[in-house]
Rosetta silent file (secondary structure, phi, psi, omega in degrees, C-alpha in Angstrom):
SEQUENCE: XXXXXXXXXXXXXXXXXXXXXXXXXXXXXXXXXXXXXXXXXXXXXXXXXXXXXXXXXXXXXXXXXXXXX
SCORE:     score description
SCORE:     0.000 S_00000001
   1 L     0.000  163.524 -164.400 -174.834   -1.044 -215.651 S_00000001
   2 L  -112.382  169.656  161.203 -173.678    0.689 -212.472 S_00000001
   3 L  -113.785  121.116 -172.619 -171.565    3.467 -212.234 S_00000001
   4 L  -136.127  132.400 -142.067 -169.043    3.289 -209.540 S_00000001
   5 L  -124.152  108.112 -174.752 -166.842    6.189 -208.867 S_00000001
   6 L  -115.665  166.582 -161.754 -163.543    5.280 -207.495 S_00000001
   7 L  -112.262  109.891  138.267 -160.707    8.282 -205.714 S_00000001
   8 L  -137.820   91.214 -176.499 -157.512    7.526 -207.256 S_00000001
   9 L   119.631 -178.890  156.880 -155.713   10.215 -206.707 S_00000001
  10 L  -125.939  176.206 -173.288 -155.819   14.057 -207.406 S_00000001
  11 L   -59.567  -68.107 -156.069 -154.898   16.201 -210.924 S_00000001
  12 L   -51.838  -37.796 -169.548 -151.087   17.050 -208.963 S_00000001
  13 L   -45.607  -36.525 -150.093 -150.710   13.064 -208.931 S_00000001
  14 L  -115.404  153.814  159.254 -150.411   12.944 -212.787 S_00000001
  15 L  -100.104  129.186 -172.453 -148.223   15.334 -214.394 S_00000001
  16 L   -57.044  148.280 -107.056 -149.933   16.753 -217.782 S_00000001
  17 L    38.692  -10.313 -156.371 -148.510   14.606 -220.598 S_00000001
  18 L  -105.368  161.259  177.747 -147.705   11.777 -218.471 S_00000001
  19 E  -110.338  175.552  154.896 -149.909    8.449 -218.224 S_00000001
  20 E  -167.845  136.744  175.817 -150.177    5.899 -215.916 S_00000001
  21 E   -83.201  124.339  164.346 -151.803    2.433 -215.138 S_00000001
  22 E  -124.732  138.191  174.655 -154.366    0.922 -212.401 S_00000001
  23 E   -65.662  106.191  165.341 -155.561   -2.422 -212.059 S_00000001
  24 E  -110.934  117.491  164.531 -159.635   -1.947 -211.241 S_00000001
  25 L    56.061 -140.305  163.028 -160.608   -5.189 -210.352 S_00000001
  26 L   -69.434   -6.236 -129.057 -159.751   -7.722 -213.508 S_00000001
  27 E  -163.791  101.973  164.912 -159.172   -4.351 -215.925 S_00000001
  28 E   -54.078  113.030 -164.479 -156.506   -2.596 -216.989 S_00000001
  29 E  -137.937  100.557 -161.466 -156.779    0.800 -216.797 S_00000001
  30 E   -73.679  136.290 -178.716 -154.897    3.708 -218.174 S_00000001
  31 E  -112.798  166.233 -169.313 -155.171    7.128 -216.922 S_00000001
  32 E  -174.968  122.937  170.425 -153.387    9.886 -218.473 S_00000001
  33 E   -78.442   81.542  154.417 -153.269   13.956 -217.971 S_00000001
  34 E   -51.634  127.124  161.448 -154.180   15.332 -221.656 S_00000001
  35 L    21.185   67.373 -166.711 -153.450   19.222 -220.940 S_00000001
  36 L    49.843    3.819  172.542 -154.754   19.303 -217.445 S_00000001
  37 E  -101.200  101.471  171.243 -157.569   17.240 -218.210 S_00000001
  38 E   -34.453  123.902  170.161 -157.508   13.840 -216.413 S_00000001
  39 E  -152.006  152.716  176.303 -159.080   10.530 -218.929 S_00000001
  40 E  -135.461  143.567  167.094 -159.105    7.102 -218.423 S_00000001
  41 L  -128.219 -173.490  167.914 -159.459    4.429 -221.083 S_00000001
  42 L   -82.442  159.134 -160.860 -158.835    0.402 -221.035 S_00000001
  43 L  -123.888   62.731  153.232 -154.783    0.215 -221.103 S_00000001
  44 L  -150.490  129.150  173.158 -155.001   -2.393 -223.853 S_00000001
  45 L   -62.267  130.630 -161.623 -153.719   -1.553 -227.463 S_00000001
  46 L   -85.447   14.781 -133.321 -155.871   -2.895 -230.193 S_00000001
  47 L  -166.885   83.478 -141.296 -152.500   -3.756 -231.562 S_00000001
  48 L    21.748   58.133  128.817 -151.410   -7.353 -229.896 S_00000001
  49 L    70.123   26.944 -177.298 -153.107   -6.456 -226.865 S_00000001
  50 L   -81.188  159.448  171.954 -150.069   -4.018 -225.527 S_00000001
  51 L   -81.983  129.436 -174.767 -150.471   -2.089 -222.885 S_00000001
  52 H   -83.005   -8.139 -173.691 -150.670    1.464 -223.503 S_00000001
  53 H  -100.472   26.907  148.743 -148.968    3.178 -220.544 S_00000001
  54 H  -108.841   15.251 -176.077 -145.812    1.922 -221.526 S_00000001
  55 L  -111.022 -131.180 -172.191 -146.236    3.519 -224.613 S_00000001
  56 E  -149.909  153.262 -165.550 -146.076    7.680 -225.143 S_00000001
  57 E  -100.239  122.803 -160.964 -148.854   10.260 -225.071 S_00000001
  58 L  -101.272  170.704 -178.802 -148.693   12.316 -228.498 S_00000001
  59 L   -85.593    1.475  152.877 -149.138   15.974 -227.860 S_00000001
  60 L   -92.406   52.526  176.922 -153.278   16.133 -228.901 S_00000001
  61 L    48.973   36.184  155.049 -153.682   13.138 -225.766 S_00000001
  62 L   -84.842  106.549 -176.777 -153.316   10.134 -228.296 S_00000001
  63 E   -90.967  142.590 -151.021 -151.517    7.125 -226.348 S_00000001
  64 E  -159.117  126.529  176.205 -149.864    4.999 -228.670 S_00000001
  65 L   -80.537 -144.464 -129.747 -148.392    1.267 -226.999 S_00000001
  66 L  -140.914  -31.748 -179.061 -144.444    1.002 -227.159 S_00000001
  67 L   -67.186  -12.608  174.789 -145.094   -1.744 -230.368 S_00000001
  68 L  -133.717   27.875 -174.788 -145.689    1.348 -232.896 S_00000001
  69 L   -90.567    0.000    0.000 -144.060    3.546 -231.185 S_00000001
């Protein structure tokens, strides 16, 4: 596997708590400012296959989609 490093954005982009989604290629992909630390996961909910950045960010960085919220 490759590693490919792509610039979207800086830390000021995201506000901490807040999430957001980008489309890499075919793959959803949520990004989300835990306490100043930038993470990205896949933006699909094991939980019918919702999308997680429409859901809410709990306050220890757990993203939860909008179906259990």
């Amino acid at each position: 596997m490759t590693t490919v490093w792509l610039d979207v954005g800086t830390d000021a982009d995201l506000e901490p708590g807040n999430m957001k989604r980008l489309d890499i290629g075919r793959e959803p992909v949520l990004l989300a400012n835990v306490e100043g630390t930038i993470v990205a996961v896949a933006d699909t909910c094991t939980h019918e296959d919702a999308s997680l950045s429409g859901g809410v960010l709990d306050e220890i960085g757990r993203a939860s989609c909008r179906e259990r919220v």
